[in-house]
PALUMFI-196255 format. One record per atom (N, C-alpha, C, CB): z, x, y; residue in one letter. Coordinates in steps of 0.1 Angstrom, whole numbers, plus 5000, padded with zeros to 4 digits. Glycine has a CB too. Example, Ala and Ser with C-alpha at 12.3 -4.5 7.8 and 13.67 -1.06 7.14 Angstrom:
<pts>
507851324943a/507851234955a/507851324967a/509051134955a/507151284978s/507151374989s/507951295000s/505751414994s/
</pts>
This chain:
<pts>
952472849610x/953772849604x/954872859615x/953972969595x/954772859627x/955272869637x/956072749639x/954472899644x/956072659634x/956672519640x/958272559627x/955372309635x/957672599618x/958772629606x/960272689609x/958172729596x/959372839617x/960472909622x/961072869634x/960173009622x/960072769642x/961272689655x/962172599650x/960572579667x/961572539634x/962672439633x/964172509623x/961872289623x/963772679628x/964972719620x/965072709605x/966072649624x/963772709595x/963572699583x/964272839580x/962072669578x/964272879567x/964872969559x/963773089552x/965472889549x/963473219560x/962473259559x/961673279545x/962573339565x/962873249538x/961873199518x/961173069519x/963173159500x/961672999531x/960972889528x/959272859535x/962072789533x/959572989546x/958172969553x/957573059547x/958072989569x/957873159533x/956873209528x/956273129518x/957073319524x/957273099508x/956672989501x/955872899507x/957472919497x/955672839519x/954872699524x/953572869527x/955972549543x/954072939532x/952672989536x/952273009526x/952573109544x/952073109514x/951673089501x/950772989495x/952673079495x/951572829500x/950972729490x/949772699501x/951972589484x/950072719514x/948772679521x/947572759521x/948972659535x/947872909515x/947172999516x/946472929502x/947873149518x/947372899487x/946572909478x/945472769482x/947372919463x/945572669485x/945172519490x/943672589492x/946072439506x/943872639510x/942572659512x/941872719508x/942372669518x/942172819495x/941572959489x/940772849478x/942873119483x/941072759471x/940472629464x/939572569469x/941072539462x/939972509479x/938572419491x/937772559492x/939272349512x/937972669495x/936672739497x/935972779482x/936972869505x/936472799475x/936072819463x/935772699457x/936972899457x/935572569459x/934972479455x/933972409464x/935672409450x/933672529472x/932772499484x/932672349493x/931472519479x/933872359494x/934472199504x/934672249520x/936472139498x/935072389520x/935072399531x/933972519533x/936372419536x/933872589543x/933072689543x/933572829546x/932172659552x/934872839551x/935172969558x/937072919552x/934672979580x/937473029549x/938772989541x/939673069552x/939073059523x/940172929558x/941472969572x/942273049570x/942372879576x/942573049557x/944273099553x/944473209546x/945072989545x/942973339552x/942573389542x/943973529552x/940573399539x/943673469566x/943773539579x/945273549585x/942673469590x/945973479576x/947173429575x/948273539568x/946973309567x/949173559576x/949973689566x/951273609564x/950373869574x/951773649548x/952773559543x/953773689552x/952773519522x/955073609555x/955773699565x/957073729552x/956373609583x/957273859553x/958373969548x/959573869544x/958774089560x/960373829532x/961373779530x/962373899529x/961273689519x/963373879539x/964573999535x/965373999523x/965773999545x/965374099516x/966574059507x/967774069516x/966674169494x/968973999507x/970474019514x/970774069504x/971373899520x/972174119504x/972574139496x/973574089486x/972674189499x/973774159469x/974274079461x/975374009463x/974374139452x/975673869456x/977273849453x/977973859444x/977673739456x/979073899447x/979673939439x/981073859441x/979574069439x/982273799434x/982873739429x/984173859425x/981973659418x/985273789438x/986573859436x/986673869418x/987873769444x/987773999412x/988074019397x/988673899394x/988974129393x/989673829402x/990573719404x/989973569400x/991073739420x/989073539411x/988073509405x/987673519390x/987273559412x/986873619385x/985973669373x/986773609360x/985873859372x/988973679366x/989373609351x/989473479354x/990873649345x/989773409362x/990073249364x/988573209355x/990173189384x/987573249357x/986773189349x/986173219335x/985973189355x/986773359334x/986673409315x/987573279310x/987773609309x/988673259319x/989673199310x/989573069309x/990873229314x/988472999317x/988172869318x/988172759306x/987072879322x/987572819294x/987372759282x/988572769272x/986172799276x/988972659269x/990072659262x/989772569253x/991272649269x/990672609240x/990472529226x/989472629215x/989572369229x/989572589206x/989072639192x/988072559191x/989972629181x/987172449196x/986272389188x/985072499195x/986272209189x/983872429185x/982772539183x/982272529202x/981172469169x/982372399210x/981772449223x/982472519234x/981372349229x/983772509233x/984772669238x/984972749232x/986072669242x/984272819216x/984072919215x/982672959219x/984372939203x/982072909221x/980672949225x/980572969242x/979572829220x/980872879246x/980772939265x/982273009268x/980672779279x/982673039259x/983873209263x/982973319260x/985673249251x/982573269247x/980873399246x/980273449255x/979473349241x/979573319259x/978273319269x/979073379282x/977273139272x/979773369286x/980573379298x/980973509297x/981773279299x/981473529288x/982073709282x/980573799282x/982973709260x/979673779276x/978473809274x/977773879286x/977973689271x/977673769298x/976573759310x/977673829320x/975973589315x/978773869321x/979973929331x/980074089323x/981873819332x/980474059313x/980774179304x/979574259304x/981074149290x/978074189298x/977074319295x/975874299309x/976174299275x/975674219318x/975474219330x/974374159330x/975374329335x/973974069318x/972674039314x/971673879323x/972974019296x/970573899325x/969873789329x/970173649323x/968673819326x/970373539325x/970173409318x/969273429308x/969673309326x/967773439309x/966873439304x/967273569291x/965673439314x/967673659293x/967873779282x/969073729269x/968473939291x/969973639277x/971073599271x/970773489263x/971973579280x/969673399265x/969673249259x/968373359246x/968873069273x/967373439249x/966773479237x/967573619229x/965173509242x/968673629231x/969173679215x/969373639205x/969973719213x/969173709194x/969173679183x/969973739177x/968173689179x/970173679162x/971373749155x/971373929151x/971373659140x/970373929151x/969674109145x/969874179156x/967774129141x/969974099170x/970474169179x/971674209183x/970074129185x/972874189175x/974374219175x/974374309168x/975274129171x/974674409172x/975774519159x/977174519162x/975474699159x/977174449154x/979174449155x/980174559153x/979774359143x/979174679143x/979974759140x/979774839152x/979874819128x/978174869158x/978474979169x/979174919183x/976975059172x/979074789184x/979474699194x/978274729202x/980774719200x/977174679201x/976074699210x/974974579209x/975574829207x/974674539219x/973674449220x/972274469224x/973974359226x/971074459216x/969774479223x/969174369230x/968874519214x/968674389243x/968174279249x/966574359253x/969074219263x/966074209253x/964574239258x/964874199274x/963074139250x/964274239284x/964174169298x/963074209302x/965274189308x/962774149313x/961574159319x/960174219315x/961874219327x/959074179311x/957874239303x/958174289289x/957174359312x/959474229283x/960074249269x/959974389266x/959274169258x/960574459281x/961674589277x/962674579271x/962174649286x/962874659260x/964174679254x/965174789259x/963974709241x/966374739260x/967574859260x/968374789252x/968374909273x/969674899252x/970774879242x/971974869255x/970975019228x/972574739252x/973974759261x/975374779256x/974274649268x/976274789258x/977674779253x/977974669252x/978674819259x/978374629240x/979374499241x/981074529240x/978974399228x/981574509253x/983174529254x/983674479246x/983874499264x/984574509245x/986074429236x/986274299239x/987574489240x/986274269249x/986074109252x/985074009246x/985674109265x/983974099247x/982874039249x/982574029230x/981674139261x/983174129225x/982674169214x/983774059203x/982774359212x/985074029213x/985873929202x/985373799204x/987673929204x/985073779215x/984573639222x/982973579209x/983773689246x/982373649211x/981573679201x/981773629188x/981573789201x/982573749182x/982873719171x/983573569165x/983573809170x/984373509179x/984973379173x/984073299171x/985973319181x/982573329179x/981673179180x/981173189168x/980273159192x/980573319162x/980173369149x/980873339138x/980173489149x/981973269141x/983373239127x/982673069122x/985773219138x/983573049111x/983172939109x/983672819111x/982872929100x/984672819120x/984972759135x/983972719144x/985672849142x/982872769152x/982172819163x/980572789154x/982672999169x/980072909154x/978372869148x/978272839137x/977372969147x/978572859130x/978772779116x/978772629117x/980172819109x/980072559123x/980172469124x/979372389132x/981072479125x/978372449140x/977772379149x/976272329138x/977672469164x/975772459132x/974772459124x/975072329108x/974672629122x/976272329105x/976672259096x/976572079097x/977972309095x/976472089109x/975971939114x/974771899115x/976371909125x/973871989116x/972471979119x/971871909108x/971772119121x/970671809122x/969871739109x/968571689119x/970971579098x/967971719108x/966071739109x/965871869122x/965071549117x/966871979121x/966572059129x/965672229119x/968172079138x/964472219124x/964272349111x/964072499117x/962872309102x/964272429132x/964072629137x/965172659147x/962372669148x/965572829150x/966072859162x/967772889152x/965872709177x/967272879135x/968972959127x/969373089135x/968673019108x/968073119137x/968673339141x/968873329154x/967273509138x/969273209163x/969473219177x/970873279178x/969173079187x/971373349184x/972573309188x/973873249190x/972373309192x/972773229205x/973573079209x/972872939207x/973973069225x/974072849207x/972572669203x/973772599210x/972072569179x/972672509209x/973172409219x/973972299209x/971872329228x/974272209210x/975472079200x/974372039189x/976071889210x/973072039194x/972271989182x/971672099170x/970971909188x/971872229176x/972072379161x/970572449169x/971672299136x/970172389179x/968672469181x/969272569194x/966872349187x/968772639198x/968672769204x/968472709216x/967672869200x/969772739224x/970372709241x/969172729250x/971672839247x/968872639254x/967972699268x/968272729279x/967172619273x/967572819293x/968272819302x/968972729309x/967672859308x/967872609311x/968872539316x/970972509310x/967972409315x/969972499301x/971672489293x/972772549297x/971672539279x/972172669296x/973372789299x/973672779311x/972972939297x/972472769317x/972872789333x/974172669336x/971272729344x/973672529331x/975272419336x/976172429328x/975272249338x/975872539313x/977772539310x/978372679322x/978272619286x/977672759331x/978372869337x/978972769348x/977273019342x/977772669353x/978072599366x/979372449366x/976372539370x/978972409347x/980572349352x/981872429346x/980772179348x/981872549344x/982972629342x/983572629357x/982572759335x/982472709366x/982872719378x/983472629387x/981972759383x/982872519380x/983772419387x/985272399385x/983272299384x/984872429372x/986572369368x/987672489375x/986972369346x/987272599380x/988372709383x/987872689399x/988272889374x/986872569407x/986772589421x/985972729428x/988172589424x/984972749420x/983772819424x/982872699429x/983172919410x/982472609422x/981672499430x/980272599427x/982272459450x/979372589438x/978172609438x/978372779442x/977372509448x/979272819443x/978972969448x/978973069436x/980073009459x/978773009423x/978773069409x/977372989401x/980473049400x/976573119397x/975273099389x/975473209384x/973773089395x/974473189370x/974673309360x/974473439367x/973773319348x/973373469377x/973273579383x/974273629388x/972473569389x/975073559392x/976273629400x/977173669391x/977073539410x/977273669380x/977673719370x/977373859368x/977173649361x/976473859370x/975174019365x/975274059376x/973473999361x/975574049390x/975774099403x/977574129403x/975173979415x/978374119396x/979274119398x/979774209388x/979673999400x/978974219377x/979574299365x/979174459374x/978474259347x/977874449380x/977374599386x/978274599395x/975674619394x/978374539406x/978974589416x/980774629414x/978574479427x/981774569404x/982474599397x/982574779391x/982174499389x/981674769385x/981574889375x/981175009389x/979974869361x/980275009398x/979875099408x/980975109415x/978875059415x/981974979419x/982974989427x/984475109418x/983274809430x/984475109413x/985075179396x/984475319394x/984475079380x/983375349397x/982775459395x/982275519387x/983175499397x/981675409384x/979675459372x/978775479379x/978675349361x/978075589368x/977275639382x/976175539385x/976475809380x/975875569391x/974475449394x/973375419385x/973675489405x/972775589383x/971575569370x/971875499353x/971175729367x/973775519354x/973875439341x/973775279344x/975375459333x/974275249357x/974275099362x/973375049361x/974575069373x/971475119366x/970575109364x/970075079352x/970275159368x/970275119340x/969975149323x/970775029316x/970675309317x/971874969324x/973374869321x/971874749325x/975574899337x/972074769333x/971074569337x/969474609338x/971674459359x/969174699334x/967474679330x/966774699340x/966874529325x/967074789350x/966074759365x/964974909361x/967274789385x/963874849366x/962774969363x/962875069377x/960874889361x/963174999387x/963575099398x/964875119405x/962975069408x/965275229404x/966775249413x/966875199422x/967275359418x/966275159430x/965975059447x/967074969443x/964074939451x/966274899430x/967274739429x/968774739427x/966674639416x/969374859416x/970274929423x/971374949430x/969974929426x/970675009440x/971075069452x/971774959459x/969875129461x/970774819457x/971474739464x/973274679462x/970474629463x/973574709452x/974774699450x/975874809456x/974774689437x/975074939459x/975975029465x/975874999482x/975575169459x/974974919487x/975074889498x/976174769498x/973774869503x/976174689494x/977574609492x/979074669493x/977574559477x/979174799483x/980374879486x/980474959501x/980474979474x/978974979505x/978975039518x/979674969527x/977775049524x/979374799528x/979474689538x/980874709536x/978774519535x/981774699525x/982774699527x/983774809534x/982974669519x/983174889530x/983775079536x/983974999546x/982675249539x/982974979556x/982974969570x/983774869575x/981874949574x/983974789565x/985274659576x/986674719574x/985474439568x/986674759562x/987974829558x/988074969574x/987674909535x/987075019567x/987275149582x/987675009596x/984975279587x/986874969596x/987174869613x/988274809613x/986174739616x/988874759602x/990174719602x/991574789608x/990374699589x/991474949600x/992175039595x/992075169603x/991875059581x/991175239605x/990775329614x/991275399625x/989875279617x/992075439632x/992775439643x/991475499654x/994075529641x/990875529653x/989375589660x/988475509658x/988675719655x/988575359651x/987275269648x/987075189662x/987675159634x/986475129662x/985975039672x/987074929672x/984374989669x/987674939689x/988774819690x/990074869684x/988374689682x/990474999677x/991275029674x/992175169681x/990875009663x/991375189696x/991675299702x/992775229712x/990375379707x/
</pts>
């Protein structure tokens, strides 16, 4: 793997290629093609995490406010958009809700994530009117009222123009050409959504363990990482500002 990291590859990228060469020859030996499995001896090298992004507030409204009009597909991606910023949620958690999963009256949404854990999130006021308009018969109604030879995916949610139940992909390019339209470009994915709702709320001052319980993480580690973000900043602000900081004596 050595040629990878001289040509300055991207160290996800030399784990991944290590990985697939590892699984390759772990096949040839196990289909007794080769005799001695090279790549047994091989260590996939440590990917760093960095840390989250997060998306000035300024930012956040320019793109709540992106969708405009009353018809059923800008009531539905002010939803989805209100939804994935507002309750902090995965792509994948957001495209499998279901209708049984809204309570309107307590304002709360259940999601499954990861190994189909359940929690209960808040749905804000935002999130909870945004909602409600797609739910009008304006918005899902109207979308479902057009449907034809479609017979599954009524209790989804969200659907796509033809009445069946949004897929990631889906969701993912209505966040990506919202972002376009307010000049995010490529530096907005749903995840940064859900990185932005935590690091927001921590920046504000929730405590952490609810932040944890807010986006589904089984370990505080993952987290943490968002309070290292508010750290990074402490410190330029101190380096800036500081009269005892470095360069500022």
């Amino acid at each position: 793997m050595a040629h990878l990291k001289d040509a300055n590859r991207a160290p996800s990228t030399v784990a991944r290629t290590t990985v697939a060469i590892r699984l390759f020859f772990r096949f040839l030996a196990a289909e007794k093609m080769i005799e001695t499995d090279p790549g047994a001896s091989v260590e996939v090298p440590n990917v760093p995490r960095g840390l989250p992004k997060a998306l000035a507030l300024q930012q956040i409204e320019s793109l709540l406010a992106s969708p405009v009009g009353d018809d059923p597909a800008s009531r539905r991606d002010r939803a989805i958009l209100e939804v994935l910023y507002g309750c902090g949620l995965r792509i994948g958690e957001l495209v499998a809700l279901s209708l049984v999963d809204v309570d309107f009256d307590g304002e709360l949404l259940r999601v499954f994530g990861k190994g189909r854990r359940e929690r209960i999130v808040p749905l804000g006021w935002p999130a909870h009117a945004a909602v409600s308009q797609w739910m009008s018969g304006l918005g899902r109604d109207a979308v479902l009222s057009r449907r034809t030879g479609v017979t599954q995916a009524e209790d989804a949610l969200f659907l796509n123009q033809r009445g069946s139940r949004i897929s990631r992909q889906g969701a993912w390019m209505i966040v990506r050409g919202h972002g376009n339209r307010v000049g995010l470009g490529a530096e907005l994915t749903p995840h940064v959504l859900r990185q932005s709702c935590a690091t927001h709320m921590l920046a504000n001052g929730a405590d952490i363990r609810y932040a944890q319980k807010l986006l589904g993480h089984r370990s505080i580690s993952s987290t943490q990482r968002y309070t290292a973000l508010r750290d990074e900043e402490i410190r330029e602000i101190y380096d800036r500002s500081h009269p005892r900081a470095e360069g500022q004596v």
